[in-house]
ZAMARGU-4260 file (C-alpha; in steps of 0.2 Angstrom, whole numbers, plus 5000, padded with zeros to 4 digits):
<rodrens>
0) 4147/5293/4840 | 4144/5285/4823 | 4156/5298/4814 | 4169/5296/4829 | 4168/5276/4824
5) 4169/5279/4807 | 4185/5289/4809 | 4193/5277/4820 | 4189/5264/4806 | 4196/5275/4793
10) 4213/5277/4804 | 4214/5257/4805 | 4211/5253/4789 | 4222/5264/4777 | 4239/5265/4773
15) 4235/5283/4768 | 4225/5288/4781 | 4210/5291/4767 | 4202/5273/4765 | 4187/5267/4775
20) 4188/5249/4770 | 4199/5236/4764 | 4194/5222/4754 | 4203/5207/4749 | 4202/5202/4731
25) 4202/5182/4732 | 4193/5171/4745 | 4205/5161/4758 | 4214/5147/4747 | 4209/5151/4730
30) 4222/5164/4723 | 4230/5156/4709 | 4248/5155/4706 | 4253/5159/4724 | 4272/5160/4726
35) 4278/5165/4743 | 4290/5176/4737 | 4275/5190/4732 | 4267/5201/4743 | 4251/5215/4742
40) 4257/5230/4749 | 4260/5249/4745 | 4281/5254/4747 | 4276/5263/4762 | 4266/5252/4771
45) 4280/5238/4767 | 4293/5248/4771 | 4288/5251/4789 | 4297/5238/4802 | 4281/5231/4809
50) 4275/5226/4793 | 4272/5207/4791 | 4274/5198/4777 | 4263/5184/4779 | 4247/5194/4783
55) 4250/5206/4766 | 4251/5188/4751 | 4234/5193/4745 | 4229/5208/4732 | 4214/5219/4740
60) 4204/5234/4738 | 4205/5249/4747 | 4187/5259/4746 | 4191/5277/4750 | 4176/5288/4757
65) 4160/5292/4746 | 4160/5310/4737 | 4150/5322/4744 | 4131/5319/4740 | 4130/5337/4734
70) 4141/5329/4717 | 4141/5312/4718 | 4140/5305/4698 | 4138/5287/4699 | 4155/5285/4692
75) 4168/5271/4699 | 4190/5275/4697 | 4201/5260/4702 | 4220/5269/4705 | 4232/5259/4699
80) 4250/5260/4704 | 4268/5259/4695 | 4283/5249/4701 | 4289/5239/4687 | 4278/5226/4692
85) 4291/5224/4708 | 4282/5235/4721 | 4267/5246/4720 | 4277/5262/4722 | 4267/5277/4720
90) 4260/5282/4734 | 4258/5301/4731 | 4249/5299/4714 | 4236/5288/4724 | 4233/5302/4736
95) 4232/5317/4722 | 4221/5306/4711 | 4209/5300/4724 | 4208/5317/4732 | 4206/5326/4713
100) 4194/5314/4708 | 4185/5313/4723 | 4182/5331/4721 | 4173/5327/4706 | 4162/5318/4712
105) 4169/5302/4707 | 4172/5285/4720 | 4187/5281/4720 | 4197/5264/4725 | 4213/5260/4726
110) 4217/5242/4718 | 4234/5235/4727 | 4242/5220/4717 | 4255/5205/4718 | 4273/5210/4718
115) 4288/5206/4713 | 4286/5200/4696 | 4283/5182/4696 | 4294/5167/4695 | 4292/5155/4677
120) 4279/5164/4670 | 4275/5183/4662 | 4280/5199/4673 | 4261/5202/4672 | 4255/5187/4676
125) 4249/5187/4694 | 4245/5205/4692 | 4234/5203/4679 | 4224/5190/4687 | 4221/5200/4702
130) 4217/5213/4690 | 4204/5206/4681 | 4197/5200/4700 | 4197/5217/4706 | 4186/5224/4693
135) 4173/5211/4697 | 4172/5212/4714 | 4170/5231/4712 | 4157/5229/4699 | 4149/5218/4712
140) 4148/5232/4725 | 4142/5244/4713 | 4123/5244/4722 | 4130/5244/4739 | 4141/5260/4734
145) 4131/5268/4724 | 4138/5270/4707 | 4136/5264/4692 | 4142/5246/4685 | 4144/5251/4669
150) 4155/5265/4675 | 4170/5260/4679 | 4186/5269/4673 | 4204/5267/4680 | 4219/5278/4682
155) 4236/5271/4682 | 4255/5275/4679 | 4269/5264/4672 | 4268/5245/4675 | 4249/5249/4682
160) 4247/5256/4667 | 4252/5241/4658 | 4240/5231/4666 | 4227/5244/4664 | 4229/5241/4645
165) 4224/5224/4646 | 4209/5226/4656 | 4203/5239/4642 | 4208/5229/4628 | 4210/5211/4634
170) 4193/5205/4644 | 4187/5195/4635 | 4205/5184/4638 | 4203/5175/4654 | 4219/5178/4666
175) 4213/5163/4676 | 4203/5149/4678 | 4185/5151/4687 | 4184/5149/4708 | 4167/5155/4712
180) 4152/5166/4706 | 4160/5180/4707 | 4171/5176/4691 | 4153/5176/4680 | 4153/5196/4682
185) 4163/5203/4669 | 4179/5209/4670 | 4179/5226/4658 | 4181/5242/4661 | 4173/5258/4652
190) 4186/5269/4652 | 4207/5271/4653 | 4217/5288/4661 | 4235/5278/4654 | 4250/5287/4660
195) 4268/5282/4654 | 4263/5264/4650 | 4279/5253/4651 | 4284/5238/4641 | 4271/5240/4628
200) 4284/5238/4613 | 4290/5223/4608 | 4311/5230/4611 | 4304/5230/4629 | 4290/5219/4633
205) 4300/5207/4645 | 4301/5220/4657 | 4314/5231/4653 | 4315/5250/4645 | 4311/5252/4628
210) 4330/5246/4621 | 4326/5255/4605 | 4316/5268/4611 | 4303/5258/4601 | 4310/5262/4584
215) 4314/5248/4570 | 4306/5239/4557 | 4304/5225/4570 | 4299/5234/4583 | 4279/5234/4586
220) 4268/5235/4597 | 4267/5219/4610 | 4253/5205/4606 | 4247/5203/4623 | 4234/5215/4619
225) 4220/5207/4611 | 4208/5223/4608 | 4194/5213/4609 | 4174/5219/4605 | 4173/5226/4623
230) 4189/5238/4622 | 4184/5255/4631 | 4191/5274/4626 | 4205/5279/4632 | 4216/5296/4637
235) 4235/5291/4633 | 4249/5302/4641 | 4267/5300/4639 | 4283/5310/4638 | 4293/5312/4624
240) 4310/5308/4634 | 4303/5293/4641 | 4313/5277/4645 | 4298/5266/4641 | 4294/5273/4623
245) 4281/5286/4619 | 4280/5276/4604 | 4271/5263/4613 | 4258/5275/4617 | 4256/5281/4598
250) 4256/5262/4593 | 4241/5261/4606 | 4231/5275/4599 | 4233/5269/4581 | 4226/5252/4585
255) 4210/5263/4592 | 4209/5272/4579 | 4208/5257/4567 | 4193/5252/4577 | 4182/5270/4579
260) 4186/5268/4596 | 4185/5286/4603 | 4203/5291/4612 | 4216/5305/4616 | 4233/5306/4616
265) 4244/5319/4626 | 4262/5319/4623 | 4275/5330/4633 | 4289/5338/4626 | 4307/5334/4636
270) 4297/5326/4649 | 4303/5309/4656 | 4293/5292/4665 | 4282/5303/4677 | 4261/5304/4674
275) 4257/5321/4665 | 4241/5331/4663 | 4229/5326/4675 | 4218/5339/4670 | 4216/5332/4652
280) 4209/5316/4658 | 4197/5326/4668 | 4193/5334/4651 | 4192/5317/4642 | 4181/5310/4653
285) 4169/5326/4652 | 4169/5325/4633 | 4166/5307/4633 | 4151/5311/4648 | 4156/5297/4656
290) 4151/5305/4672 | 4143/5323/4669 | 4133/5329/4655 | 4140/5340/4643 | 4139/5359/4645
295) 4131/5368/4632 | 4143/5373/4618 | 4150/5392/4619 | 4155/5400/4601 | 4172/5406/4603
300) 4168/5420/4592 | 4158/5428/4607 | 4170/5421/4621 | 4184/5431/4613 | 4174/5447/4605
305) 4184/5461/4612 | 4200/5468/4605 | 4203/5478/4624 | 4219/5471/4621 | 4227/5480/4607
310) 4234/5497/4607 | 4234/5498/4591 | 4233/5488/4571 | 4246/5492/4556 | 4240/5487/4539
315) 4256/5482/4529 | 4258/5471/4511 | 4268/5457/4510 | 4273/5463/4490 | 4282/5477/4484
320) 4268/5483/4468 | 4276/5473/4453 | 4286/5462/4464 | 4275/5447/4468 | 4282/5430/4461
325) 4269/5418/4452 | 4255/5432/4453 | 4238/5425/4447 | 4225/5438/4443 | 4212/5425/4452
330) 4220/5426/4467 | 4217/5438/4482 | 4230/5452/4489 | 4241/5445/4502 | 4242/5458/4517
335) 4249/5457/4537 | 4243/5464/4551 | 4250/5470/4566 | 4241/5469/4582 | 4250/5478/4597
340) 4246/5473/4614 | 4240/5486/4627 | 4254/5479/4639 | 4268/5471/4632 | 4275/5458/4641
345) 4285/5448/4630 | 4298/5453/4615 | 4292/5439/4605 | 4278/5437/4589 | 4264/5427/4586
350) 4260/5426/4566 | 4245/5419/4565 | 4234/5416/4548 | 4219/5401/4545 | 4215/5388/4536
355) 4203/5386/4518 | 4207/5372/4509 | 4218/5383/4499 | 4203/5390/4492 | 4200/5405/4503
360) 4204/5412/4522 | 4198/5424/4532 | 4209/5432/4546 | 4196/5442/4554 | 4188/5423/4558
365) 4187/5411/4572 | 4203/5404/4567 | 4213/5419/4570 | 4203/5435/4579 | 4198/5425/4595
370) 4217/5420/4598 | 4224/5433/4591 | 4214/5443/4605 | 4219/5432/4617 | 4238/5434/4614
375) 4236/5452/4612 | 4228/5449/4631 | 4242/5440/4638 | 4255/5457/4633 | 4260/5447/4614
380) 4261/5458/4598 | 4251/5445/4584 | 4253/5448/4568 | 4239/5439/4556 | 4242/5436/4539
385) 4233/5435/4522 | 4239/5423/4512 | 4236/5421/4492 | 4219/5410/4488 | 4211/5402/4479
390) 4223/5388/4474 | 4235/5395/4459 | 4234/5386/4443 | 4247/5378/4435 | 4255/5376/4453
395) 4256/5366/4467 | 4239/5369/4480 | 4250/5379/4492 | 4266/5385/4480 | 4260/5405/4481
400) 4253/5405/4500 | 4271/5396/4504 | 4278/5409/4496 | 4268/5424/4504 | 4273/5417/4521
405) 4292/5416/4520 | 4291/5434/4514 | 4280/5437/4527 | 4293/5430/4541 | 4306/5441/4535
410) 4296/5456/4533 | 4291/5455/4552 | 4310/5452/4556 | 4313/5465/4548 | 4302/5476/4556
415) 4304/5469/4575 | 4317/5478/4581 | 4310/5495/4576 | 4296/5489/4586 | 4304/5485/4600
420) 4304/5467/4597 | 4316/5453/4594 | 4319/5447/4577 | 4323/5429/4582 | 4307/5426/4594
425) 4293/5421/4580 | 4283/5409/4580 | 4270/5405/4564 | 4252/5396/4569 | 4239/5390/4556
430) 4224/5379/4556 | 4217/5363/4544 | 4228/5371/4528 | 4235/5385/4538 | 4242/5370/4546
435) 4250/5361/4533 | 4257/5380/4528 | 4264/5382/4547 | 4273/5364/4544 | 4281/5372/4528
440) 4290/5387/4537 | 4293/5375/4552 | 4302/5361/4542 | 4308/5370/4525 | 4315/5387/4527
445) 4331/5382/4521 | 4322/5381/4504 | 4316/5394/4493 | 4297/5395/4488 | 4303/5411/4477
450) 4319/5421/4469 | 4323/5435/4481 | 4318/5452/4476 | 4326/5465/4489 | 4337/5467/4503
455) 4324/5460/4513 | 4325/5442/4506 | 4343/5441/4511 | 4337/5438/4529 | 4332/5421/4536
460) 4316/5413/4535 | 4314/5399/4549 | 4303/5405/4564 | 4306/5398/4582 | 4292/5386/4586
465) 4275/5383/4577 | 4256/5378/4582 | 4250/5367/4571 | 4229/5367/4572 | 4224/5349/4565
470) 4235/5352/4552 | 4227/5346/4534 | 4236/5337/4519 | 4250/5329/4530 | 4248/5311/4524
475) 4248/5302/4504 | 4232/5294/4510 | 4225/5315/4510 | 4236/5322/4499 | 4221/5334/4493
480) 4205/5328/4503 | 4201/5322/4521 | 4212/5305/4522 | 4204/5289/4513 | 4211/5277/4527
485) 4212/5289/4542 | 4228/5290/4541 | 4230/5272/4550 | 4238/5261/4541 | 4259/5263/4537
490) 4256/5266/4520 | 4250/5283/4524 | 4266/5292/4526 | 4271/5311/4528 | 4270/5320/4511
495) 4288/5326/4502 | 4281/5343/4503 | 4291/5344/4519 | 4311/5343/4518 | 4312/5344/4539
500) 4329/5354/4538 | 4342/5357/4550 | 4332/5374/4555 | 4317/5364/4560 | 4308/5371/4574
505) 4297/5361/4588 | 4279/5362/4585 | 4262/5360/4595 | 4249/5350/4588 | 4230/5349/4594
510) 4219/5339/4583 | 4200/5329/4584 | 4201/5312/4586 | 4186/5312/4574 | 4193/5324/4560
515) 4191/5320/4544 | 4209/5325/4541 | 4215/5311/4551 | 4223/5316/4569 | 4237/5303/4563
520) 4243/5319/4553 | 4248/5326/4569 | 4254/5310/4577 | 4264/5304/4562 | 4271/5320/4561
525) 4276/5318/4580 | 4283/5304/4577 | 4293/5310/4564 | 4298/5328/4572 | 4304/5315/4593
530) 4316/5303/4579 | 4325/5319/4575 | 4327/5322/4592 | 4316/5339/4590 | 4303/5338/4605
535) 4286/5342/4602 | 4267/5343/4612 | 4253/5336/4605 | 4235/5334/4611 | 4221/5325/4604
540) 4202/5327/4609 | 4191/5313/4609 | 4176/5315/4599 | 4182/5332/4589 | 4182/5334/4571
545) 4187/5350/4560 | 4185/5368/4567 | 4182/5358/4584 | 4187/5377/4594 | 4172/5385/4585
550) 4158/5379/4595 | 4164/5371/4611 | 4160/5365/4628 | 4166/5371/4645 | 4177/5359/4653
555) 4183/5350/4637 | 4200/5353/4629 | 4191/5360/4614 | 4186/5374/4625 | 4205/5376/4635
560) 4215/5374/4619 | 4222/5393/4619 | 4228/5388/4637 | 4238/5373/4632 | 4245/5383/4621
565) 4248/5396/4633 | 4256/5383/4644 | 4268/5378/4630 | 4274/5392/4624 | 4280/5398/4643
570) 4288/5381/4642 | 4298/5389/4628 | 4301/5405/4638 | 4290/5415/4625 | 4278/5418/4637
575) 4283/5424/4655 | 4280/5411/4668 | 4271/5423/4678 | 4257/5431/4671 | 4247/5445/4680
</rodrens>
C-alpha cells in the first residue's frame, strides 16, 4: 500500500513524472523582487492549457527519488535549466541528467527559477536570488535525504549555466537581503558540470550572443563574478561554433587557474549552443572523488601489452647514408617504423613518436607502444618515429627532430600507396616535446626545416590532422622549462616557432590541469587555432600533470584518453563510425 501511495505521489507532483516532492523555495510573502510578470515553471508544464499562472509565481525544488541503497554516495546535484533567463526550457536534459546521475548513485533535484528576465534590474537578478535560496534550503535537507552537505554539485546548461557560475564563484555576494534562519546556511556549492555558459563576456553580458564572438582587446570576461575564497572546481564544456562564445568558458578556466583551483575544460570541435560530454563530468567528478573513491591506478604499459594487432613491422631510415642535414655525431639515428594492422579498416596513418625534452625518446615506451597497439587494434597501420636527440648544438632545441619529421611525412607518402594506403590521410601525434614537434608539422609545413635532397622532398609535407599530448614549450613564459607563470597571465603568448600557415590542420589536445607545462599551452593554442576559423578538441583533466596516461585510474579521462581520441578522429571520417 505504501509503495502504491508513493507512486500516486510521485504522479501528482512532477512535471516529469520522476519527482517525489516539490518544494517551494521562499516562504509565503517573502520572495524579494516579485513582479507579476514572472512565473516558476518548466516550458512544458507552462505550455499545457490548464496551467495557472498565479499558482506557479514562486521558484521551488523538485526532489527526485533516492538512488538505490545498493550505491547511494552521499552526493547532492541540483539540475539547472537553460532559456535565456526567459523560460526554463530544457526539459529533456533534466530527464537524461537526473536519470544518469541517479544511476550513479548521486540525488538529484531539479532547481525551477523565476522567468522572464526581470524588469529594471540585471537579466539574473531574480534568478540568482532564488538560486542562492535553493542551495540553502537543499543544504538544509541534507540529514533528512541523506547526503552530504558539503556535497553539493550542480549541472546546468546556457543561462542556468550562467547562474551556476555565480553560485561557484560568487557566495560569498549576497543576492538578497536576509528573511529568516534559513538565509544563515551558506549558499555554495562544491562543485560545477557548466555546459555552454551564456553571456559570460563582456560583448554579451546584457543578455544577448556573444556580438564578437568574445574577441577584442576590450572584450573580457564579465565582472559579476567575484571568485571569492569559497569558489569550487569545475568541468567547463562548450562548442567551438557556439553563439554564446567558447571564449567565455577559456576566460573561466584561466581565472581558475590563477587561483589553483582544480578545473577541466572540454571543448567541441563544430559544435554549436547544446551541452556536450556528459560522460566527462562524470569522469571529473571521479578524479575529484567528490562521490567515489578513486580506483586504483592501472600502468598502461600492462593495459596495452600485446601487439595481437599487427601483421607485421618494417624497419625503414628516415636518411639516405651521407644525406642527413645538420648531422651531429651526438646525436641518435633517426628511424620509422611501420606497424600493420591485422585487419585493416581504414586507408589512413597514424605517425606517432614521444616526447623527451629534446633530450631523448623512446618509441618502444608508454607514450607510443600502448596506443600505437591500440590503433593497430582498431584496423589503423601506425607508423612510430625516431626522431634525432639529444638537442643539437649550435641549433635551436627542436631544429634536427623538425627536420627528421617532415622527411619522415613524405617518406610515408611516398610509400602509402604501395601499401595500399592513401597518401593524403596522415595524421602526426606526439607527446610533452613530441607535442611541440606535432604542432610544427601541423602549423608550418609550408616552410622548410631542410634543402631538399631527392625526388622525395618534392612531395608535400602537411599532414591531415594532429594529437597534440600536453604539448611542451608552447608559451614565452616556458620557452625551455615547465612555464614560470603557468601560462596564465597574457604575457605568456604562443612562441614564433609556429608560422600557423594556410595548410594548418585541426588538432586535438588533452592536457593535466596540474602539468608543469601549463594546460594553457593547449588552451592558448585553441584559442589561436577557433580565430583562424580551424576547429579543434581539447580536453583537460583535473588534477593530472605530465605523463598523466602512465599510471591511471579507471573511470577518469586519464584512463579513456585513447577513446576520446578514437571518438575524434571518426569525427574526421579517419576512423569508420562503426567499429566491430
Amino acid at each position: 500500500m505504501k509503495r502504491i501511495l508513493l507512486f500516486v505521489v510521485a504522479l501528482l507532483c512532477g512535471w516529469s513524472g520522476y519527482a517525489w516532492e516539490r518544494e517551494t523555495v521562499w516562504p509565503k510573502g517573502k520572495m524579494p523582487h516579485r513582479q507579476d510578470h514572472q512565473i516558476a515553471a518548466m516550458t512544458d508544464e507552462a505550455g499545457d492549457p490548464k496551467f495557472n499562472a498565479d499558482k506557479h509565481r514562486v521558484a521551488y525544488l523538485e526532489w527526485f527519488e533516492q538512488p538505490d541503497a545498493s550505491v547511494r554516495n552521499g552526493a547532492c546535484m541540483i539540475l539547472i535549466s537553460g532559456g535565456a533567463y526567459e523560460s526554463c526550457c530544457d526539459v529533456g536534459l533534466i530527464k537524461l541528467w537526473h536519470e544518469t546521475l541517479t544511476k550513479q548513485g548521486i540525488q538529484c533535484v531539479n532547481f525551477v527559477y523565476r522567468t522572464p528576465r526581470p524588469v529594471g534590474l540585471p537579466i539574473y537578478q531574480t534568478a540568482w536570488e532564488d538560486a542562492q535560496r535553493a542551495v540553502r534550503l537543499v543544504r538544509s535537507q541534507a540529514k533528512k535525504r541523506g547526503f552530504d552537505p558539503e556535497k553539493i554539485g550542480t549541472i546546468s546548461m546556457s543561462a542556468g549555466s550562467h547562474l551556476a557560475l555565480l553560485l561557484a564563484t560568487s557566495s560569498q555576494t549576497p543576492a538578497y537581503e536576509r528573511v529568516d534562519a534559513l538565509d544563515t546556511i551558506p549558499c555554495h556549492i562544491n562543485w560545477a558540470i557548466v555546459n555552454a555558459p551564456a553571456y559570460v563576456t563582456t560583448d554579451g553580458e546584457t543578455g544577448t550572443p556573444a556580438t564578437r564572438q568574445g574577441y577584442g582587446l576590450d572584450v573580457k570576461l564579465s565582472d559579476v563574478f567575484k571568485f571569492d575564497e569559497k569558489t569550487c572546481p569545475m568541468s567547463l564544456h562548450h562548442g567551438g561554433n557556439d553563439i554564446y562564445s567558447p571564449n567565455g568558458s577559456t576566460l573561466i578556466y584561466r581565472e581558475l587557474r590563477r587561483r589553483h583551483i582544480p578545473a577541466e575544460l572540454h571543448l567541441y570541435p563544430n559544435e554549436g549552443h547544446g551541452a556536450f560530454g556528459l560522460e566527462r563530468g562524470i569522469e571529473f567528478m571521479n578524479q575529484m572523488e567528490f562521490y567515489r573513491k578513486l580506483a586504483p591506478k592501472e600502468d598502461i604499459m600492462v593495459r596495452f601489452a600485446s601487439d595481437a594487432g599487427r601483421r607485421e613491422k618494417v624497419t625503414e631510415d628516415v636518411w639516405p647514408e651521407g644525406k642527413m642535414p645538420d648531422a651531429q655525431e651526438h646525436q641518435c639515428k633517426p628511424y620509422l617504423e611501420w606497424h600493420f594492422p591485422q585487419v585493416k579498416k581504414t586507408d589512413a596513418i597514424q605517425i606517432i613518436y614521444s616526447g623527451g625534452s629534446y633530450e631523448g625518446n623512446d618509441p618502444d615506451g608508454f607514450e607510443v607502444a600502448p596506443t600505437r597497439r591500440y590503433r593497430n587494434a582498431l584496423g589503423m597501420t601506425v607508423v612510430t618515429m625516431k626522431y634525432r636527440t639529444p638537442r643539437p648544438k649550435g641549433l635551436a632545441k627542436h631544429t634536427t627532430a623538425w627536420q627528421d619529421l617532415q622527411r619522415a611525412v613524405r617518406l610515408v607518402r611516398s610509400k602509402a600507396a604501395s601499401y595500399g594506403l592513401n597518401p593524403d590521410q596522415i595524421g602526426i601525434m606526439g607527446s610533452s616535446a613530441g607535442g611541440h614537434l606535432t604542432l610544427m608539422g601541423v602549423t608550418s609545413s609550408m616552410h622548410q626545416s631542410y634543402w631538399p635532397i631527392d625526388e622525395i622532398d618534392k612531395l608535400p609535407c602537411n599532414v591531415q590532422w594532429g594529437l597534440g599530448i600536453y604539448p611542451a614549450y608552447v608559451l614565452t613564459d616556458g620557452i625551455d622549462v615547465p612555464n614560470t607563470t603557468g601560462g596564465n597571465d597574457d604575457s605568456a603568448v604562443i612562441v614564433p616557432d609556429f608560422s600557423f600557415d594556410k595548410q594548418t590542420a585541426p588538432m586535438f589536445f588533452i592536457h593535466g590541469d596540474a602539468d608543469g607545462w601549463a594546460a594553457m599551452n593547449s588552451v592558448k593554442l585553441w584559442e589561436k587555432m577557433r580565430s583562424m576559423g580551424i576547429q579543434c578538441e581539447l580536453h583537460t583533466l583535473a588534477l593530472c600533470e605530465h605523463c598523466f596516461q602512465n599510471h591511471a585510474s579507471p573511470g577518469t579521462g586519464s584512463y579513456t584518453w585513447m577513446e576520446q581520441i578514437r571518438d575524434y578522429l571518426k569525427k574526421l571520417k579517419v576512423l569508420p563510425v562503426i567499429q566491430e
